[in-house]
C-alpha positions in Angstrom: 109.2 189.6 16.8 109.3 186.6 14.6 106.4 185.7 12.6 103.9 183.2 13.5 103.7 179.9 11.5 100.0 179.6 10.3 99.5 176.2 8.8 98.0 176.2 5.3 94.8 175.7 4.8 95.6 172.6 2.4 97.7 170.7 5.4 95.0 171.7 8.1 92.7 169.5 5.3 95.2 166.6 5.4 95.6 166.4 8.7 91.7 166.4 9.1 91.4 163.6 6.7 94.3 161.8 8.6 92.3 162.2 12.5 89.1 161.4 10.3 90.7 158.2 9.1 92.7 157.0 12.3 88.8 157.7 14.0 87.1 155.3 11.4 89.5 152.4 12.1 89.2 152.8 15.7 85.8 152.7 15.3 86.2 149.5 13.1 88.2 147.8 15.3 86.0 148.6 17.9 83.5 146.8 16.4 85.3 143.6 15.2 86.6 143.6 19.0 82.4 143.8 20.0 81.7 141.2 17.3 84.6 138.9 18.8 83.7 139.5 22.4 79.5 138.4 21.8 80.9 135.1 20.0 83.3 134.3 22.6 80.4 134.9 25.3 77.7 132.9 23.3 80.6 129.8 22.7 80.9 130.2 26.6 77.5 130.0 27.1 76.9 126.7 25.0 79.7 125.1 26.8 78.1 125.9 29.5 74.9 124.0 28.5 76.5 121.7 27.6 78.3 120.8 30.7 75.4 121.3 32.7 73.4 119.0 30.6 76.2 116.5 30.8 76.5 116.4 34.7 72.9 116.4 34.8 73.1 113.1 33.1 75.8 111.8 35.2 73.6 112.5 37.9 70.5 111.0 36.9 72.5 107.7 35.9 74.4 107.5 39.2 70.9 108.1 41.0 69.5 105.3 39.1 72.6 102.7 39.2 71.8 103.7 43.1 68.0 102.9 43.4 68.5 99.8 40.8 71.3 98.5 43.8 69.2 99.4 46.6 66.3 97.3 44.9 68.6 94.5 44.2 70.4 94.2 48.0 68.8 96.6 50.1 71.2 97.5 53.0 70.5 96.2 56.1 71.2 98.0 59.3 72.2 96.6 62.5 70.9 98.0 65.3 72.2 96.8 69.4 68.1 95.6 70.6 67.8 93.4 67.3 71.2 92.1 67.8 70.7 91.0 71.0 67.3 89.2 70.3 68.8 87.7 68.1 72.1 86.3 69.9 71.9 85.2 73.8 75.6 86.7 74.1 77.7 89.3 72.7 80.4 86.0 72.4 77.4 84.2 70.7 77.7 87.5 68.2 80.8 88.0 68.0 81.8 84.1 67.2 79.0 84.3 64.5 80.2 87.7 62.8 83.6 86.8 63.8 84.6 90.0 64.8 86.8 91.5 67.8 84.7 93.9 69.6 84.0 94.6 73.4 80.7 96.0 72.9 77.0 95.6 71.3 77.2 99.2 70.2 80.8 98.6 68.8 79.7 95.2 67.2 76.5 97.2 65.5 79.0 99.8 64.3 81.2 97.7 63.0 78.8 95.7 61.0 76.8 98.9 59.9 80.0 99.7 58.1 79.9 99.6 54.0 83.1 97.1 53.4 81.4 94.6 56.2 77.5 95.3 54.0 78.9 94.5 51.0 80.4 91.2 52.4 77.4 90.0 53.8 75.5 90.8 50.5 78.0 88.9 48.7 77.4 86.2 51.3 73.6 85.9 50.7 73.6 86.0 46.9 76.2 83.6 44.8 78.2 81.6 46.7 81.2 80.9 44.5 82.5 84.9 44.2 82.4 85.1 40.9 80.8 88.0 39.8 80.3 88.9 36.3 80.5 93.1 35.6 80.6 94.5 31.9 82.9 97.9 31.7 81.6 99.2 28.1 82.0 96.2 25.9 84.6 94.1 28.0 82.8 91.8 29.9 85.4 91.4 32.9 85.0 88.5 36.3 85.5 89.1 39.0 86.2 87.2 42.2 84.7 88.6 45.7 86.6 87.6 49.0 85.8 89.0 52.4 88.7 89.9 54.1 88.6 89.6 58.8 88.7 92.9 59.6 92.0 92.7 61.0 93.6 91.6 57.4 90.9 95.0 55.6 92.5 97.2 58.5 96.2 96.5 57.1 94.9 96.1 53.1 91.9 98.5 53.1 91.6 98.6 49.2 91.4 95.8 46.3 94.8 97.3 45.0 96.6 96.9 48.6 95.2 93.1 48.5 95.9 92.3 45.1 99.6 93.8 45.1 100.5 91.7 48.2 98.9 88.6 46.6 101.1 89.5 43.4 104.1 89.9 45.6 103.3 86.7 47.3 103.2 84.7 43.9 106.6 86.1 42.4 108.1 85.4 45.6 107.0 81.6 45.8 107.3 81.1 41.6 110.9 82.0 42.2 111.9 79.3 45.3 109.6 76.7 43.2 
């Protein structure tokens, strides 16, 4: 039978020393990977804040940009009894409004709408359609037309209406 290897009692030592030290960077590690891991969660955390606080005050600004409007032109709301104390006929209403309908409910619906509000609003306050809005420091004006309902059904947007009107204009500047 061969002999049996018995490591020395000097390796056995180095190789202690050796596990000991691989075990104290591990540990090390561990704890710069701890330290790294609480400062990513508490940067996390302030955004978070942060953000919350900052749609908080989106909110609260779009609230009060709402009540200021609804203070300025309350909405009003069409309803079929008022409608027809107020016209003999749903012609008479219809002519007036000048909208194609085949009932008071439809006609009430219709004018309950937000695109047909904010032309009647328009209507009652300054009659020329020039509105004056400020976007940061640019002070921009703006002109307000009401569109018949059958021209907003086919350019429901101000972008459809003002890239036809475009279109319109550089076809008639070029057979000028």
């Amino acid at each position: 039978m061969g002999k049996k290897s018995v490591p020395s009692t000097q390796s056995k030592a180095t190789l202690g020393n050796q596990i000991r030290s691989i075990a104290d960077r591990l540990k090390q590690e561990t704890e710069v990977q701890i330290k790294a891991t609480s400062r990513i969660l508490d940067a996390a955390a302030q955004i978070s804040q942060n953000h919350e606080r900052l749609i908080n005050e989106v909110v609260e600004m779009v609230e009060e940009d709402l009540e200021q409007e609804s203070q300025i032109f309350p909405r009003q709301i069409y309803k079929v009894d008022i409608l027809k104390q107020q016209f003999k006929t749903l012609r008479e209403a219809k002519s007036h409004f000048n909208l194609k309908v085949n009932s008071w409910e439809t006609l009430a619906n219709k004018l309950n709408e937000p695109s047909l509000q904010e032309c009647f609003l328009e209507q009652k306050h300054p009659s020329d359609g020039i509105r004056k809005e400020e976007h940061g420091q640019e002070k921009i004006e703006k002109i307000t037309v009401c569109l018949q309902p059958d021209v907003a059904e086919i350019f429901p947007t101000e972008e459809a209406v003002n890239e036809a009107l475009r279109f319109l204009i550089r076809i008639t500047n070029k057979h000028l």
